[in-house]
C-alpha positions in Angstrom: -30.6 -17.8 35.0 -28.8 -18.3 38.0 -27.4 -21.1 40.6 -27.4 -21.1 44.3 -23.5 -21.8 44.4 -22.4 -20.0 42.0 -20.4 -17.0 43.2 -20.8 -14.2 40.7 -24.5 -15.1 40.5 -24.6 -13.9 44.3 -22.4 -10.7 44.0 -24.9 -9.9 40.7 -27.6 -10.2 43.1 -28.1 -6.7 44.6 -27.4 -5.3 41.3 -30.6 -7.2 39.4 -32.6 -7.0 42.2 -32.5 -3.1 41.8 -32.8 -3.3 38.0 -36.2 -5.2 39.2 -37.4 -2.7 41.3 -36.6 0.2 38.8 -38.4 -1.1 35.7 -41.3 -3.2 37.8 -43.9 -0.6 36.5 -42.1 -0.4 33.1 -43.1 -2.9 30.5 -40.3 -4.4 31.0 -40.3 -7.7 33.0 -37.7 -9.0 35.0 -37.5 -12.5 36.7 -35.1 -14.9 37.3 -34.9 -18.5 36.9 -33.1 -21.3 39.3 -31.4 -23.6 36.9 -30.9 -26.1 38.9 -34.8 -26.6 39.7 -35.7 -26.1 36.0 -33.3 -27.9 34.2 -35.6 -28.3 31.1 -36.0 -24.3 31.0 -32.5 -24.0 30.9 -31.7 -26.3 28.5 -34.4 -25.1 25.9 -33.0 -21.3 26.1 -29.6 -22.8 25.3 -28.1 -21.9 29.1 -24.4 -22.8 29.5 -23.1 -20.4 32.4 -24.5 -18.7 34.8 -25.4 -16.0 35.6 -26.9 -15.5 32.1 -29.2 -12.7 31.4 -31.3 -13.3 28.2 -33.2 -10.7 26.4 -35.4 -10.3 23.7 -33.1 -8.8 20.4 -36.2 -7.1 19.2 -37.8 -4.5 21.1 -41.3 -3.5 20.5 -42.4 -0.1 19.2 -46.3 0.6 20.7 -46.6 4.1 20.1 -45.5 7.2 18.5 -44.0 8.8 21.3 -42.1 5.8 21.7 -40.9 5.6 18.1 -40.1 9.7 18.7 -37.8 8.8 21.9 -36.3 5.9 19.7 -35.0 8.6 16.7 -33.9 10.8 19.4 -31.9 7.8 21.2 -30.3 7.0 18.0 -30.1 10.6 16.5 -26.4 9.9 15.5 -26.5 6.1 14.9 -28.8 3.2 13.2 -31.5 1.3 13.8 -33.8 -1.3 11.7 -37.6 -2.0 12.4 -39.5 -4.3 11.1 -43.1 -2.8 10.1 -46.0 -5.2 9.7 -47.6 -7.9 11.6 -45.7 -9.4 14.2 -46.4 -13.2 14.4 -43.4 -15.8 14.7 -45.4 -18.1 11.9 -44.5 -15.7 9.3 -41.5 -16.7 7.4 -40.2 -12.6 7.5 -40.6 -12.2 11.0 -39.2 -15.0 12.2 -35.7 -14.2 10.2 -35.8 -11.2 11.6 -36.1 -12.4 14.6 -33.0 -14.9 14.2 -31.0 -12.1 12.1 -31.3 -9.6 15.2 -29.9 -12.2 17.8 -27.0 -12.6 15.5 -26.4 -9.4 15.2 -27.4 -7.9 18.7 -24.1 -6.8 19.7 -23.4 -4.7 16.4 -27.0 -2.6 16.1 -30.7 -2.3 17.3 -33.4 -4.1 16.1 -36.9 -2.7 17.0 -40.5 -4.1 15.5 -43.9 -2.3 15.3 -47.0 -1.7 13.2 -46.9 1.2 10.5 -49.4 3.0 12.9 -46.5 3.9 15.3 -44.6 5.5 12.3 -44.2 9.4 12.2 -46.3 11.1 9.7 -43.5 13.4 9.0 -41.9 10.3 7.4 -41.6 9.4 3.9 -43.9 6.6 4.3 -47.6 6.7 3.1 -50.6 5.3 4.1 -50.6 2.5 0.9 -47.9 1.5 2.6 -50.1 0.0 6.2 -51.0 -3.2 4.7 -47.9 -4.2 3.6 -44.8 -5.8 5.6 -41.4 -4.2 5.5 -38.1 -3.3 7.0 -36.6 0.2 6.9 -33.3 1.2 8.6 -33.1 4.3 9.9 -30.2 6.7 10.4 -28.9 10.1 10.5 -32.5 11.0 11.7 -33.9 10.1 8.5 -34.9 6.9 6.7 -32.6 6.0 3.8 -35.3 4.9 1.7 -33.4 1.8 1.8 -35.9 -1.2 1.6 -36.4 -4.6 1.6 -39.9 -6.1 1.1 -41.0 -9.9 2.1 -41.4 -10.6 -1.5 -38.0 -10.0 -2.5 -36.4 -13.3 -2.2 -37.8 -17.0 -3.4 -37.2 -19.0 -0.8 -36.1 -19.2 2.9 -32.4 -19.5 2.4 -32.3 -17.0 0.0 -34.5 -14.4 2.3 -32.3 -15.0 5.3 -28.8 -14.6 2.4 -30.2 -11.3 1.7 -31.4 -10.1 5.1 -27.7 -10.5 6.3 -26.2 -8.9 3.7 -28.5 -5.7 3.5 -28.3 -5.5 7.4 -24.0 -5.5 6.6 -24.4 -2.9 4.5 -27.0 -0.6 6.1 -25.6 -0.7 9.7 -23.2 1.8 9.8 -24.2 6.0 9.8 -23.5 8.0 6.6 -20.1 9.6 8.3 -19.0 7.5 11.2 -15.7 7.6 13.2 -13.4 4.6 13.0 -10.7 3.3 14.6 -8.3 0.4 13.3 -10.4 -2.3 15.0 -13.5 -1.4 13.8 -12.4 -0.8 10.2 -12.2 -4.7 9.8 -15.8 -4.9 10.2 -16.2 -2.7 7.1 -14.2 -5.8 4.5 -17.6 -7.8 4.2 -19.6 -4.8 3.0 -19.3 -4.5 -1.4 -19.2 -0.4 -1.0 -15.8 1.0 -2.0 -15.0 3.1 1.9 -13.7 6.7 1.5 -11.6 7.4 4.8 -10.9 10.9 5.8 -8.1 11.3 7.6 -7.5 14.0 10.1 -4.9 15.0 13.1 -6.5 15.8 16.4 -3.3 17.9 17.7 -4.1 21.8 18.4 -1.2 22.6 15.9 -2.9 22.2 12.7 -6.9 21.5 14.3 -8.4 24.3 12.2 -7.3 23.0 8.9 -8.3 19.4 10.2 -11.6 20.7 11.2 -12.3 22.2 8.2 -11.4 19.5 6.4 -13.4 17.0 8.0 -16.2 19.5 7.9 -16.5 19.5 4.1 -16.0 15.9 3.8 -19.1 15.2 6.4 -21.0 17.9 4.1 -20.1 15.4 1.1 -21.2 12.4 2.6 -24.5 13.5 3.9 -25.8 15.5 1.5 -25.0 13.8 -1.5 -26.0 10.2 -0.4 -28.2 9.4 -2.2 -26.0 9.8 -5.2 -23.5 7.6 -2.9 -25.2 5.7 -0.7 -24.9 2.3 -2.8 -21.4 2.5 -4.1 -19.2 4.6 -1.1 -19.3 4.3 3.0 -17.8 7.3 4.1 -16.3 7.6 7.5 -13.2 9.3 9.2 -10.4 8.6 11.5 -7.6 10.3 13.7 -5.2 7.4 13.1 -2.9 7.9 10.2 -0.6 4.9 11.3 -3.2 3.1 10.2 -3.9 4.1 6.7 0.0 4.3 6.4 0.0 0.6 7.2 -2.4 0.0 4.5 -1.1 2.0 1.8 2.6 1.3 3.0 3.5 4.8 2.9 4.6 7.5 4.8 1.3 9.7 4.7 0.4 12.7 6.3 -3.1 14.1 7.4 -5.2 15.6 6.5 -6.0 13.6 3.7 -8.8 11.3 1.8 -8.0 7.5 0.9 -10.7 5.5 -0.9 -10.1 1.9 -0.4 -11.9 -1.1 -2.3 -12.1 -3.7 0.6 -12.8 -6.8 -2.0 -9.3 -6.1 -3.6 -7.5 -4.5 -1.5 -7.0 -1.7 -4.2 -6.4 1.9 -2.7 -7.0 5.7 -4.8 -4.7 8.3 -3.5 -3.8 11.6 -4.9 -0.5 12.1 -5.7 1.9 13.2 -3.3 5.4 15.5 -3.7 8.2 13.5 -3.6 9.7 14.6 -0.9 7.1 13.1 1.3 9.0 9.9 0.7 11.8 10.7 3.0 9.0 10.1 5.8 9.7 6.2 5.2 12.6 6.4 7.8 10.5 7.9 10.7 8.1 5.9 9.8 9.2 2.6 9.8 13.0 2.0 9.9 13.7 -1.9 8.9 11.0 -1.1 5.5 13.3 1.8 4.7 16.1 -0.6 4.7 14.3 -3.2 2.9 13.5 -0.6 -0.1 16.5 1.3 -0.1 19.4 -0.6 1.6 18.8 -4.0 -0.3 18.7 -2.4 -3.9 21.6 -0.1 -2.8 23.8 -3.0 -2.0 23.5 -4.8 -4.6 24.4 -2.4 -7.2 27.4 -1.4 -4.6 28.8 -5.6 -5.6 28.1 -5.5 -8.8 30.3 -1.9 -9.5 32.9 -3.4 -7.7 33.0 -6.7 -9.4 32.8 -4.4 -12.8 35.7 -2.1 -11.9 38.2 -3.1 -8.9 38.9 -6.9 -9.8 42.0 -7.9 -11.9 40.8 -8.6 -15.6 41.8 -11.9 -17.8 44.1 -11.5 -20.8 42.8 -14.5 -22.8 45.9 -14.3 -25.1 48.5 -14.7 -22.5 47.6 -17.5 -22.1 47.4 -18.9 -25.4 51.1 -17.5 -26.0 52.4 -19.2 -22.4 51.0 -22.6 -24.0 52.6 -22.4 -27.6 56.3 -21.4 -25.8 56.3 -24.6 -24.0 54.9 -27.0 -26.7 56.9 -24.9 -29.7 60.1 -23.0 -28.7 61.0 -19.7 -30.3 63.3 -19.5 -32.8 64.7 -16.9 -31.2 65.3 -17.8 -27.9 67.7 -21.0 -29.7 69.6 -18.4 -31.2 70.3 -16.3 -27.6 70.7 -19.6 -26.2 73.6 -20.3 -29.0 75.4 -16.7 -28.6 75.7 -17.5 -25.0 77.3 -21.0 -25.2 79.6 -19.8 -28.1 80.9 -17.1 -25.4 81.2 -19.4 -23.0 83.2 -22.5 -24.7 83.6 -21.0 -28.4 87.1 -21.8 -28.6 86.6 -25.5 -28.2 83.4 -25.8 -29.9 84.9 -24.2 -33.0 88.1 -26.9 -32.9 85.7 -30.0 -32.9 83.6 -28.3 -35.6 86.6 -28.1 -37.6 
């Protein structure tokens, strides 16, 4: 969908046109539509800028040598299909349809009759007259279904359509990066992270310990597969921000994203002195504050002047009651001052 002043529509021109003339014999078609002529056409497929390129989110699958070039496209990724009969009255079809335009950007979404299916494949013939989806990945099928009877009603299919599609889209081992780990916290799985340096000094050991964690994840996933999403990652500022440690790779975190609950091995001690290089002001926050206040309170116990309690009590009773004694000094020094005439009046 195009306009006629619009000025990125005309530098996209030469570019679409080619597009055209490359897949004109393909079954691919490509027009284009002046929105300002069809207003109506615009308005029904939701146009709001232009230039807009819509495409269908569901691609069809007509043969087996296309479904063959499909597993080979996404030998190291995912893919769903939707396997029965393809007609936008059925209540299945037509959430998958609106469930693959939600999620267009984040996986493939391909349809096709059961015919097109490789015969290599798990599936068996009982299996033709029946409507389906299967995701497929690392080559394989899962074995991960979900049939058109599985949910009561409408709102409850499309519930359960998102939520499978959330779980099933990502590969058995993939490689993350702190972005894209967000997009794991809707998914129920507890995510094992492997965590690995990618500098030449230590890359054998990393290797190898990647290696046997990609071994774990693939061939035991079955056992896995609905509790644990594996993946691994070359960022370990990242898992330190997590964990709020000072950690160093390799290594293996698992990491409930629901409660924000992480399983670590234990570490040596002396990996906490890593805090400082790691992040400065949270070494001062865990260290300095606690430090400080023990430094005031060891002064305040042992430097300032104590309180004699009974001092003061004596002070008070001295003015209010005088000392017997201190009369008596007082009437030794007046007699040696004017004893002589004191003692003639006395007499």
């Amino acid at each position: 969908f195009y306009a006629p002043w619009c000025g990125h529509c005309r530098r996209l021109e030469p570019t679409y046109h080619q597009v055209y003339l490359t897949l004109r014999n393909s079954p691919i078609h490509v027009a284009k539509v002046d929105a300002t002529k069809y207003s109506s056409l615009t308005s029904e497929y939701g146009v709001r800028g232009f230039p807009t390129i819509k495409f269908p989110a569901v691609r069809q699958i007509n043969s087996q040598g296309n479904f063959y070039a499909i597993q080979r496209e996404h030998s190291d990724g995912v893919f769903f299909m939707y396997v029965g009969e393809q007609n936008k009255k059925l209540e299945m079809f037509e959430n998958y349809e609106s469930m693959a335009d939600k999620f267009a950007v984040l996986s493939y979404f391909y349809a096709g009759d059961a015919t097109v299916l490789s015969t290599k494949s798990v599936f068996n013939s009982d299996w033709v007259n029946f409507t389906y989806l299967v995701v497929f990945r690392d080559v394989t099928p899962t074995g991960s279904f979900l049939l058109c009877h599985a949910a009561t009603d409408a709102e409850a299919a499309t519930e359960q359509l998102e939520a499978w599609v959330k779980e099933e889209r990502f590969p058995c081992f993939p490689k993350m990066t702190a972005g894209s780990l967000n997009e794991l916290s809707d998914i129920k799985k507890k995510i094992v992270i492997t965590v690995i340096e990618t500098d030449k000094r230590g890359q054998k050991l990393n290797q190898r310990f990647k290696g046997v964690a990609e071994e774990v994840a693939i061939k035991n996933k079955d056992e896995f597969h609905d509790h644990y999403q594996f993946l691994w990652m070359d960022e370990t500022d990242t898992v330190s921000s997590i964990t709020m440690l000072a950690l160093k790779a390799p290594l293996v975190l698992v990491l409930d994203p629901q409660t924000q609950y992480f399983y670590l091995c234990p570490s040596p001690a002396s990996n906490m002195t890593g805090i400082y290089s790691q992040s400065v002001w949270l070494a001062l926050v865990v260290f300095g504050v606690p430090l400080i206040v023990i430094s005031i309170v060891c002064y305040a116990l042992c430097c300032m002047d104590p309180v004699d309690d009974n001092a003061d009590m004596y002070n008070s009773d001295d003015e209010d009651d005088p000392s017997p004694l201190r009369d008596a000094e007082e009437d030794e020094d007046g007699a040696g001052d004017g004893g002589g005439e004191g003692h003639i009046k006395k007499e």
